[in-house]
N, C-alpha and C positions, 0 to 999 in steps of 0.2 A: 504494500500500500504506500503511496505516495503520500509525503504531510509535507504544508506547509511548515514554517518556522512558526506561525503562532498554535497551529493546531501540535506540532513536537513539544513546543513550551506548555501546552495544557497538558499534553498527556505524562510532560514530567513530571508532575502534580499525582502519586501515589493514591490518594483521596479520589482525585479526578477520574484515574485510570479505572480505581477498584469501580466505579460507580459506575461507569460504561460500559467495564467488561459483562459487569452484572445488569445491567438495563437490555444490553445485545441477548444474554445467554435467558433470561426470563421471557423476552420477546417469540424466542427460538422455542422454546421451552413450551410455551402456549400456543402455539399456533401452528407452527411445522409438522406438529406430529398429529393435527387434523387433518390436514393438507393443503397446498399453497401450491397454486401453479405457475409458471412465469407470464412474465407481462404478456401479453399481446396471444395467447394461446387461445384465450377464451372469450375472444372478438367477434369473430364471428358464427360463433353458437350458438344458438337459438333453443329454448324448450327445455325436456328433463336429456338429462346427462346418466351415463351409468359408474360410478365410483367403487373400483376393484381393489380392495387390497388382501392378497394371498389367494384362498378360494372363498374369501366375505362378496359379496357386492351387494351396495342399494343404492338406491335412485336417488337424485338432488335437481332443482331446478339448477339451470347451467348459471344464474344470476347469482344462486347460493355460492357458489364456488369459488376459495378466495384465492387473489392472485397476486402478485407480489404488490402491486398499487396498492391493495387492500390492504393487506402487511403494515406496509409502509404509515399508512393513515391510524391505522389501529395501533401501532409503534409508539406514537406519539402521548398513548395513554401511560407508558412507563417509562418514559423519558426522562434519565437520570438531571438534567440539566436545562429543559426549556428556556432560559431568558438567556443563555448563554451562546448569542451568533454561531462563535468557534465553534464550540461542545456539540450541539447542532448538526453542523455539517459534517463534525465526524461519528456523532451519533447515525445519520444515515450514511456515510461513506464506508464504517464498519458495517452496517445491516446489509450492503450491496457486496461486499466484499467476501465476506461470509455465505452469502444467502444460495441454496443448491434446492430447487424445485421439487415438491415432495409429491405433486401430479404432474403424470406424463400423458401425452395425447398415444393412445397402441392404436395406430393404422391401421393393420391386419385384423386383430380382434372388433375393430367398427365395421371394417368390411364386410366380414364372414357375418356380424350379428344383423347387418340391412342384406346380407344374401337372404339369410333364415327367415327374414320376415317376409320380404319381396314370394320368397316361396308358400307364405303361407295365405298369399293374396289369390282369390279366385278370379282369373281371368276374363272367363267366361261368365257374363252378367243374364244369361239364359240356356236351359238347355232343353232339346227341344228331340222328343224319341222319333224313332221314324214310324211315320202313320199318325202323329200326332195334330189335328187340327189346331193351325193357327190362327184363322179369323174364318166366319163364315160366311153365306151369301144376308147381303143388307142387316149387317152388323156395323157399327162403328168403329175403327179404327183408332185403338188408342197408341200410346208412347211405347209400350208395351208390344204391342204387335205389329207397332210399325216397324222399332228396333230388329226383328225378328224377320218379319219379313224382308227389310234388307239386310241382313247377315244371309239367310239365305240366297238373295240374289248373287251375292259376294260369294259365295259356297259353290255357286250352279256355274257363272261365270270360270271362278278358279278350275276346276274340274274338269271342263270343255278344254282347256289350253290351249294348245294350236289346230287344232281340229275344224273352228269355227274362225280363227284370226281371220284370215283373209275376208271371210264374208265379210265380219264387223269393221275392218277397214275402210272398205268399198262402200258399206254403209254408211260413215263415219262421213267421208269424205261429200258423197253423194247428199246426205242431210249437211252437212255447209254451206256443197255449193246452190243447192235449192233456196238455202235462207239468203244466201249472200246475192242469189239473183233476184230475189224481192225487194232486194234493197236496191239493186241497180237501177230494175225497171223503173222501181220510184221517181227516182232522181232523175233518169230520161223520161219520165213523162210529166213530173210537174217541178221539177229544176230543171233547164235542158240547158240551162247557160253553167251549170254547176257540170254536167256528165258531158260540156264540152271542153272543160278546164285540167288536163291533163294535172294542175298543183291541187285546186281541190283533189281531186277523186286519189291523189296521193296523199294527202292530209286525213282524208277518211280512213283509207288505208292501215296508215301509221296509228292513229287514236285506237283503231280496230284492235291492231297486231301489239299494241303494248297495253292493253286493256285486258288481251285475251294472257298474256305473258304473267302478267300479273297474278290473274286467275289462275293459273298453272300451278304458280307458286302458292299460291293462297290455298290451293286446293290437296297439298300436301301435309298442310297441319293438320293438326289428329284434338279434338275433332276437328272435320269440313268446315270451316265458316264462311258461308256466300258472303257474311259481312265484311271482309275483308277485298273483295272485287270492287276496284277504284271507277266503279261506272258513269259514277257522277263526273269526274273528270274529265271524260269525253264529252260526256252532253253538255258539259258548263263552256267546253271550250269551241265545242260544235254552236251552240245557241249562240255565241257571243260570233261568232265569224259570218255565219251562216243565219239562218232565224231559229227559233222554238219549235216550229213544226219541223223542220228536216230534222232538228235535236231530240225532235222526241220519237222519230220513226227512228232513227239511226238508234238510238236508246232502246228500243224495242228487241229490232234486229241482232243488237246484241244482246239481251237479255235472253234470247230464243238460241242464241247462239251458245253463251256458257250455259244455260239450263241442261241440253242436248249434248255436253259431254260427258264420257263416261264417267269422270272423278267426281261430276255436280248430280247425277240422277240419283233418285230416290231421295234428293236434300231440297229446301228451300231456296236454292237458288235464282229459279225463275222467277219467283214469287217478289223476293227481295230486290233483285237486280230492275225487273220490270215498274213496282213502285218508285223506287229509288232515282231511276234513270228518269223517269217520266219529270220528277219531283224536282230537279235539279236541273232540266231544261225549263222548267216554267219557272224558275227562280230566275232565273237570267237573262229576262228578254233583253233588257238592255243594262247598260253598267257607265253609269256617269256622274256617282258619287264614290267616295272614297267607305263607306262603310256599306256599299253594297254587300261586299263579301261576306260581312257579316249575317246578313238577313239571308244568304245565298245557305251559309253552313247551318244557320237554326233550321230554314227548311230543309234542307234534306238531312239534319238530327232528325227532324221529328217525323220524315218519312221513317226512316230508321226504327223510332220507337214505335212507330205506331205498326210496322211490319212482324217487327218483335214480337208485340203485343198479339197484336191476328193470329199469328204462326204459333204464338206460347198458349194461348187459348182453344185452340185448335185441338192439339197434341199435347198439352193437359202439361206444359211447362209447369217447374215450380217459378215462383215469384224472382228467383236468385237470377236463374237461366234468363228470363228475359231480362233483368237489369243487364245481365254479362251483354248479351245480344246489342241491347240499345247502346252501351256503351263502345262497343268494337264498332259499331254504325257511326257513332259521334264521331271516334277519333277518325275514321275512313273522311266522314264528311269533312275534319279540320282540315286533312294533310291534302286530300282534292281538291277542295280551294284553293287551298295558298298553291299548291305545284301549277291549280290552274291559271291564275294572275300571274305566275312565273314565265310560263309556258306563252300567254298570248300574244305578248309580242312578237316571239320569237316565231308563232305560226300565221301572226298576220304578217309576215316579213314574206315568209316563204308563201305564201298563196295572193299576196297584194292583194287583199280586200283591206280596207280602211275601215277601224270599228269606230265607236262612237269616242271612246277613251282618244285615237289618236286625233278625231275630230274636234273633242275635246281643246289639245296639246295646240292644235292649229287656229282655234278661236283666238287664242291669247294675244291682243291691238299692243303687243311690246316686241312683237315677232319682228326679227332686221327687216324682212320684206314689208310689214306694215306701217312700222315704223318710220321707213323710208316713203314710202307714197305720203302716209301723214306730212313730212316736211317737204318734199321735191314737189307732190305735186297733191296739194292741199283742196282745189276741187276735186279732181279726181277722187281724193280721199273721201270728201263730203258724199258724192256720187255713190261712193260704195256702201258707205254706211247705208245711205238712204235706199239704195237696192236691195242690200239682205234683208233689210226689217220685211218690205216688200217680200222679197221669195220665201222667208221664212211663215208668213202670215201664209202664204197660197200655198206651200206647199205641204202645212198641216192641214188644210182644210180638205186636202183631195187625197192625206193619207200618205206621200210622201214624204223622205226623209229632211226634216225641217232643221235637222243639225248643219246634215250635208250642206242644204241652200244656203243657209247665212254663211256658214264657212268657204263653199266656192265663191261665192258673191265678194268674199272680201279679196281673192288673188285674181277675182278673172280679170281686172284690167293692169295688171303691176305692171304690163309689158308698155305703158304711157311713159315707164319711168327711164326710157331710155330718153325719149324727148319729150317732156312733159306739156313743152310752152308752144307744141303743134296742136292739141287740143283744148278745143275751146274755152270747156272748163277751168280751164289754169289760165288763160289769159287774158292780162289787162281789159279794161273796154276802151276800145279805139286801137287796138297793136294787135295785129295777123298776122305771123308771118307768112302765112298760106298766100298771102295779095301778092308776094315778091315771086312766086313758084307757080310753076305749068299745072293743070290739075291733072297728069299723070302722075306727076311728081308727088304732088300731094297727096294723091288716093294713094300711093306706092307706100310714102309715110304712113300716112293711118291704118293701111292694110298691114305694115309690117310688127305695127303693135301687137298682133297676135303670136308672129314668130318668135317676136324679140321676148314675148310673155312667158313662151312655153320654154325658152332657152333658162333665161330666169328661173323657171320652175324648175328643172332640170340640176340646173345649179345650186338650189337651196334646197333638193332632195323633198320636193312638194310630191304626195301621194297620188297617183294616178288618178283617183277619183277627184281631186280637188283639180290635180294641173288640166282635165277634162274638162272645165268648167271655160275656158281660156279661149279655145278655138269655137266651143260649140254657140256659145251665146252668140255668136254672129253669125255659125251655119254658112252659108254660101251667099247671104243677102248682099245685094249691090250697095257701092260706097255712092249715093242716089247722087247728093248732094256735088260730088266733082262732076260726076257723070255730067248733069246736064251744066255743068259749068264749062267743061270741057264743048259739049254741041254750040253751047250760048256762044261760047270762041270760033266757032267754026274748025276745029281742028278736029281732025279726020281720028274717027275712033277703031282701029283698025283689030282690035280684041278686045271685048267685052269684058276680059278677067281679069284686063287692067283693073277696072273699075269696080271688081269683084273677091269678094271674101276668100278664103282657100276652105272654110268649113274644116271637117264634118259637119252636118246638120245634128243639132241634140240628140243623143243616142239614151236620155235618159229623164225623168218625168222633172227632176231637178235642176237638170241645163236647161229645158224646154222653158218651163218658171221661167230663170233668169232671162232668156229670150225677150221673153213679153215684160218681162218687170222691167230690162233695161230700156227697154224701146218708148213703153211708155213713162216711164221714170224722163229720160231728159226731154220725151213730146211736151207732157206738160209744163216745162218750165218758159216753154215760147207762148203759151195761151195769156193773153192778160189780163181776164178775171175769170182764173180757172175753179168756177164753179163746178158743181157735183154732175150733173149735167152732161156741162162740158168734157167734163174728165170721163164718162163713161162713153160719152161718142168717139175720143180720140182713144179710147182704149180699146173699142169696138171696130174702129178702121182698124188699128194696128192687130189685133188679133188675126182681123178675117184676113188682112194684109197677108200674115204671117202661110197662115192655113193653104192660102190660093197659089204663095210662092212654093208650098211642097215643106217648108223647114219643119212643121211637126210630123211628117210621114214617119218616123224610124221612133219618134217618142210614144211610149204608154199610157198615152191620154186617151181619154174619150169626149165625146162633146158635152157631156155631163159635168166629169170633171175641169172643161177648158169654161164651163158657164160658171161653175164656184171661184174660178180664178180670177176670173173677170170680176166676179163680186166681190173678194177678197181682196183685189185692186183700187177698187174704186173704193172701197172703205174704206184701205189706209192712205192712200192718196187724197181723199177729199180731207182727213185728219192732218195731215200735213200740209195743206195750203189753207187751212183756216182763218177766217180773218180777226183783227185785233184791234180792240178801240185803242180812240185815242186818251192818251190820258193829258192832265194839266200838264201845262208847261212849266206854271207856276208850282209843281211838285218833283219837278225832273224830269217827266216826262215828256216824250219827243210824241209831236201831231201831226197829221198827214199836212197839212201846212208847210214845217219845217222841212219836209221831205221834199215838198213840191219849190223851194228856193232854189 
């Protein structure tokens, strides 16, 4: 033992020594020959213990069982010297230095006594003679006979071995591909734009084959737990790219699909999976708050509990069993969520659909591209604002995506910002530079705002569906305005396309919107007392304008729908040209007077 100089100078102290050696030997004395096992032996033991010495044994709770800490604490009661620091530290430095383990952990003898019991466990929780009826005709089915019945299936199946493999293969295979052709058909008959998208129908694909992977795994635990098939996953990440309804066939689909394996038959599988799936595509039509998620995971919990519940009711569950159930469901439902907000981005990337979330991202008036039209070209900007509110009004009314609209509305003209002070909007009153320029020239400028738009967009990684909005709003319509500026000159118009858009024409009910909102958006700003009236006649030329040049042919309108737009038009249009009294002058107020100096 190692001493310090002050701990050597205590122990020179005859008095000191004698009273330490005898504090250590009375500690030893009492306690060692109960028995004391070393630190850290009896950590992780849990329950009763078996305590052998020679051929005695009896039982102790493993908590009862003291170990040298305990020692050590208990030590404390015969402590020849407590106020004394020194004395102290070598009162415990002797009890550690002395101290030899009076229980030991026998390895072998714990193993053989959990063999002996492991053996005295009945395996078999039925047993069942041969010729024995197990349920009979229009009898109930309980837990009981259900268990039995499939032990027997398992029985008949093993026994068969290879004799029947092949068939069940073939069958196996052939019930796949039947369910996986009902899903095809689906999609070619009422998505035809999805079963012509070579990235979708590989994104199905993938959600399918790592759904189904899952379940493989999942179906190895003993027991089966369908609650562990991550199904909401797919439908949460299907309904968010896709809609709720293809989310809840594709949901179905596979539900019919892991039910129909041989590891899920005679189990709840389908049962679960089909609730489940259904549950978690109707949670998610859309997602444009940040605790969406949340409400997304309570419902499909509580499809969970409530499948639990049916299935433990059924089959005469105890109360335990279905807690177990409900909760493997909760935790399925947490980690499907969160992997699915993981995952979205990453399979809107790969399939270029645009969700609401990235529509979201693209709203935000601090974006460099919006930003910049705000300061370069400040009508323009005005222009824009006042056309989304517009597409967004018309294109909830007819059921169209009203995100989409304001959100394209705000990029379809960025492409001004290469020469802002050519359109009119942005420039002084009395300065054109259009006066100084041929009107090929000019149409060539104004036309190429849309090039210069989509380059733009291209550049700042704008999503297909927004940098769409760019070219379509103007469709193929003629630049009118040079056109007959150019005849007024007498200069020979030797192609028409001079004076002509490059298109597309709206390929979507949201560009078609912007069409007519921008057209009549800047008509009425030349009317000079653009009453309600007025505003529905110049909105009714331009519609029918539109309809007779061909630009809504390839849009999803109907004339139903193009009559609520028009209403929807003129409603917010006549709220924005509203008139305004005058107030005193004598309060601050400015009068139609002062305006008229």
């Amino acid at each position: 033992i190692t001493l310090s100089p002050p701990e050597a100078e205590y122990l020179a102290n005859a008095n000191r020594r004698g009273a330490l050696a005898d504090g250590v030997r009375r500690v030893y004395n009492r306690w060692l020959t109960v028995g004391v096992a070393a630190s850290g032996v009896m950590d992780d033991v849990r329950g009763e213990i078996i305590l052998r010495r020679g051929k005695d044994e009896r039982n102790l709770l493993a908590d009862s069982a003291l170990t040298f800490g305990t020692l050590l604490f208990r030590a404390r009661s015969l402590h020849p010297a407590p106020n004394s620091s020194v004395g102290d530290a070598l009162y415990i430095k002797l009890l550690s230095a002395f101290f030899h383990p009076t229980i030991a952990f026998d390895k072998s003898a714990t193993e053989r006594r959990r063999q002996e019991l492991r053996a005295t466990v009945v395996v078999n929780r039925h047993q069942v003679r041969a010729g024995e009826k197990i349920i009979g005709e229009h009898e109930v089915v309980g837990r009981e006979e259900h268990e039995k019945l499939r032990a027997l299936h398992d029985a008949m199946q093993s026994r068969t071995g290879g004799e029947r493999a092949v068939g069940r293969i073939i069958g196996a295979v052939l019930y796949n591909a039947l369910v996986l052709l009902i899903f095809g058909v689906t999609i070619a008959l009422f998505r035809p734009h999805l079963y012509q998208s070579y990235r979708s129908l590989s994104m199905f694909a993938v959600l399918f084959l790592l759904v189904l992977i899952v379940a493989a795994i999942a179906g190895k635990v003993t027991p089966v737990r369908p609650e562990l098939v991550p199904i909401a996953l797919a439908a949460i990440i299907c309904s968010v790219l896709f809609d709720p309804r293809i989310s809840m066939i594709a949901s179905m689909i596979l539900a019919v699909l892991i039910g129909g394996q041989g590891i899920f038959r005679g189990t709840n599988a389908l049962f679960f999976t089909m609730i489940v799936g259904s549950a978690a595509a109707i949670s998610v039509r859309v997602i444009r708050r940040r605790d969406q998620a949340y409400y997304s995971i309570l419902a499909i919990a509580a499809a969970y509990a409530l499948s639990a519940l049916a299935i433990g009711l059924t089959l005469d569950w105890q109360p335990r069993e279905m807690l177990v159930s409900a909760l493997w469901g909760g935790a399925n439902a947490l980690v499907s969520v969160s992997l699915a907000m993981i995952l979205i981005p990453l399979a809107e990337k790969f399939t270029g659909i645009t969700t609401d979330l990235t529509l979201l991202e693209y709203s935000d008036l601090n974006h460099p591209l919006l930003k910049r039209l705000m300061l370069d070209a400040p009508g323009t900007h005005a222009h824009t604002m006042r056309v989304a509110n517009l597409v967004e009004a018309a294109c909830n009314a007819v059921g169209a995506n009203g995100l989409l609209g304001r959100v394209g509305s705000y990029y379809h003209d960025i492409g001004k910002l290469k020469k802002p002070q050519y359109f009119v909007e942005n420039q002084p009153k009395g300065r054109n530079p259009h006066d100084m320029l041929k009107p090929t020239m000019s149409s060539t400028i104004i036309k190429n705002h849309v090039k210069e738009g989509l380059e733009l967009a291209e550049e700042n990684h704008l999503p297909r569906a927004i940098a769409a909005f760019i070219p379509e709003h103007h469709g193929t319509t003629s630049i009118a305005y040079f056109l007959a500026k150019a005849r007024e000159r007498g200069d020979a118009v030797a192609n028409s396309a001079d004076f002509q858009y490059p298109g597309p024409i709206p390929q979507t009910a949201e560009t078609a919107i912007l069409m007519l909102a921008d057209g009549v958006e800047a008509a009425t700003h030349v009317i000079p007392d653009p009453s309600p009236e007025k505003i529905r006649e110049v909105i009714e030329r331009i519609v029918n304008q539109r309809i007779e040049q061909g630009q809504l042919r390839d849009a999803p309108l109907t004339l139903k729908q193009i009559d609520l737009i028009k209403e929807q038009l003129v409603r917010a249009l006549a709220g924005m040209h509203h008139t305004r009294i005058d107030y005193p002058a004598s309060s601050g107020g400015i009068t139609s007077e002062f305006a008229a100096v």
